[in-house]
N, C-alpha and C positions, 0 to 999 in steps of 0.2 A: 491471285496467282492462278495461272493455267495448269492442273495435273497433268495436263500432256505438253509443256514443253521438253525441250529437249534435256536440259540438266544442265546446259554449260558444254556438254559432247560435244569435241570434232572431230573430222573423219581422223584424224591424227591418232588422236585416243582410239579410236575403234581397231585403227591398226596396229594400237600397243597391244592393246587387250588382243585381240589375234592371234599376234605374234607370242606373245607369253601361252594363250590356251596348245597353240603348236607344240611349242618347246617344251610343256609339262605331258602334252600327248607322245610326243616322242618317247621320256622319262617313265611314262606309265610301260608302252609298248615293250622297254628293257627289261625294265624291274618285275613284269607281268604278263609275259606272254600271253596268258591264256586271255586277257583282253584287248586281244589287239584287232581280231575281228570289229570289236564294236569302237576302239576306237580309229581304228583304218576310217570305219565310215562313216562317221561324226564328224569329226575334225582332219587331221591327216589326208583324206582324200579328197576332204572338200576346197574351196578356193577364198573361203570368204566365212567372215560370221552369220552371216545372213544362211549360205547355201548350213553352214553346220546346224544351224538354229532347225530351218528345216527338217535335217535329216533325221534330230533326234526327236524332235517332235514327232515326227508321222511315223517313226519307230511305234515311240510307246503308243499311238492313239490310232494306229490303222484299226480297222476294222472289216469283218467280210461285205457289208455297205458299200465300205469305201475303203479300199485296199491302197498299201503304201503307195501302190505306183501309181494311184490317182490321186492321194491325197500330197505325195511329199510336192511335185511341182506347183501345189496349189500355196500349201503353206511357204516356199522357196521365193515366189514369184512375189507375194504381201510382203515379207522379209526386205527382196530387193528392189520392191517400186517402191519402200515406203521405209527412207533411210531413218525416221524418227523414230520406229520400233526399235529398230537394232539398235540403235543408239542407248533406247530405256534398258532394252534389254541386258546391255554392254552394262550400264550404271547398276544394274540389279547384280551382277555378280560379282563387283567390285566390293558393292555395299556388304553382300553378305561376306565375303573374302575378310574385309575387314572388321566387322563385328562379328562374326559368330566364331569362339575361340575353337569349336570342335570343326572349321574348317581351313586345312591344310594346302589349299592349292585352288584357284578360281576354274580349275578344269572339273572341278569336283562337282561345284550345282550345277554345270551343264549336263554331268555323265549324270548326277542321282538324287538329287534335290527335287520333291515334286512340288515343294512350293514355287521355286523357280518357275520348273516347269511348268506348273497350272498357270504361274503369272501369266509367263511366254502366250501360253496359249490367248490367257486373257487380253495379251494389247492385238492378238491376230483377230479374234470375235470381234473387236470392239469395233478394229476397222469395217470388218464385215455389216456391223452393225448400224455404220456411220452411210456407210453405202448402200442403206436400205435393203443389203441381202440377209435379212433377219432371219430368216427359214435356216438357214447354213452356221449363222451368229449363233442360235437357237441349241445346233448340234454339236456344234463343238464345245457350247457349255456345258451340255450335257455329257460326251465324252470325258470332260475334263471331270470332272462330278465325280465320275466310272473309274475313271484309272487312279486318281488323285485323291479323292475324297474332301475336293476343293470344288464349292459350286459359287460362281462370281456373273451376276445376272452383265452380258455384253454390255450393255449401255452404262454399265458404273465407270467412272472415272476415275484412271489412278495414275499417280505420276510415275518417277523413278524415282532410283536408291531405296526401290523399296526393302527390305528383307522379311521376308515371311516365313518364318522358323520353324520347321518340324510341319505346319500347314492343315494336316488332321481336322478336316471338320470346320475351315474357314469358309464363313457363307458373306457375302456381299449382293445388298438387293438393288436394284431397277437404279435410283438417284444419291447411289452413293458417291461420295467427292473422296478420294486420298490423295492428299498433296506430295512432292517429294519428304524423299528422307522420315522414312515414316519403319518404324520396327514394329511387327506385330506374332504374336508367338501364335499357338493352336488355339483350337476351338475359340474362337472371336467371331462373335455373330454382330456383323452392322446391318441391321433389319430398321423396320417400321413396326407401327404399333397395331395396324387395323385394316382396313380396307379403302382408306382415303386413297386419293388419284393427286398427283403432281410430285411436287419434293418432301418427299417422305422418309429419306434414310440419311445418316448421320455426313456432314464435313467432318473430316480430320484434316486435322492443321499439320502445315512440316515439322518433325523435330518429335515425333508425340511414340510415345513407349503403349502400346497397349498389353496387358499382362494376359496370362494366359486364361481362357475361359469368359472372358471380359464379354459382356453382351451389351451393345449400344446402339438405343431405340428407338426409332422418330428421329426428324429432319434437327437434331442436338446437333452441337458443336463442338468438337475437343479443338480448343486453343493451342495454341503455337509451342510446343516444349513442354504440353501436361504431359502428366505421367496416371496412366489407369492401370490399378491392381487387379492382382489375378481374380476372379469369379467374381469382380465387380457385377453390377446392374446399374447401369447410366441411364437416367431417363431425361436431364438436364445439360444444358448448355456445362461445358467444363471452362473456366478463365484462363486465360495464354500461363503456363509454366508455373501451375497446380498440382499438384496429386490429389487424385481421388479415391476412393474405396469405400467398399459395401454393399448392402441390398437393403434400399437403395445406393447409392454412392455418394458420398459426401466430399468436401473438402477435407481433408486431412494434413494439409500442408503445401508447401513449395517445393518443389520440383530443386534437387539438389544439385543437378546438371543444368546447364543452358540448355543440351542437345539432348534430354532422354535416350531420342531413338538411337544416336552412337553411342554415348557410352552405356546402354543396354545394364544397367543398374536397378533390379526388378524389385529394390525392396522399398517398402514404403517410408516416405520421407515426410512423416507425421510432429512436423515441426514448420514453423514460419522463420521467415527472416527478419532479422534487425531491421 
């Protein structure tokens, strides 16, 4: 499977999700005058998910470097020549809209979610990175690092539907793979083990629960629907729709959902099946 297809998205869907991010920007703007400044210039004054993505992006990430008004047309312009970002993008707020029960409205990870936003930022670097402007790729992961405390090395791979939860301290290195539909809570490090050169950092499969604190090591595999417990240590291959846990982590059982990552069910399922 490609982490960068599109999810299944068409423009169709991009303009539900739009049109609903409007409609609850309006709702905020009533209920809450005093944010209407920022959401005026988020959403409401923009024309499109792409121009909004931008805008709240280069909010949080301007810097005296590189000040909004040179940075938002830069992140605006990746957004609109390159409809397969917004598209992940679009499937990222959906995803968390419907798993995460402490959120209330899909307007919500756009306005204050920094996992989102670290994502966001993630598929604009990757591009960058794809394009060999790796100097730029470089800075913005760093920026994101800065304000998020989310550092995602450009060239990791990762699909949509993702949801990254809380985000705190999620590190992704150089050859990491995340397929779609993938739940990952805080402090989750998919590192390497040393100083080897090639594919050195972990595949996650679609469908996989990682628990919080979970560190997974070397070019290992989580299987299609595992589920990894919190402050695991993975240094092996996980089997498709396993749970694991420990230091090191072991098998402890099967995976009591098909899908881990939606129904986002953290406890461990330390039992097999018939």
């Amino acid at each position: 499977m490609n982490p960068e297809r599109l999810c299944g998205e068409t423009a169709t869907d991009i303009d539900k999700v739009w049109e609903t991010l409007r409609s609850e920007a309006l709702r905020v703007v009533s209920d809450e005058p005093k944010l209407a400044h920022l959401v005026e210039d988020v959403v409401l004054g923009r024309d499109s998910l792409a121009a909004s993505l931008g805008a709240r992006l280069s909010r949080r990430l301007a810097r005296s470097d590189m000040p909004r008004d040179a940075m938002e047309p830069l992140f605006t312009s990746m957004f609109q020549s390159r409809p397969a970002i917004v598209l992940q993008c679009a499937r990222d707020l959906m995803a968390i809209y419907d798993r995460d029960p402490a959120c209330f409205s899909p307007l919500e990870p756009l306005l204050f979610f920094k996992g989102f936003l670290a994502l966001s930022t993630h598929r604009v670097a990757h591009e960058l990175w794809r394009d060999e402007r790796r100097w730029l790729a470089l800075y913005f992961q760093s920026l994101c690092s800065e304000a998020f405390g989310v550092d995602i090395h450009p060239a990791a791979r990762i699909g949509c539907g993702i949801l990254l939860d809380h985000a705190t301290s999620f590190v992704v290195g150089e050859t990491a793979i995340i397929e779609d539909n993938v739940s990952i809570l805080h402090e989750v490090t998919l590192g390497g083990t040393g100083k080897e050169c090639g594919d050195r950092h972990p595949v996650v499969r679609s469908g996989v629960l990682l628990g919080a604190g979970a560190k997974i090591l070397g070019r290992v595999e989580i299987g299609t629907g595992a589920k990894v417990g919190a402050g695991s240590v993975v240094l092996t291959d996980v089997p498709p729709h396993k749970t694991v846990a420990g230091v090191p982590a072991v098998v402890v059982g099967e995976s009591s959902e098909e899908n881990p990552a939606i129904a986002m069910n953290q406890k461990l399922d330390c039992r097999f099946r018939d």
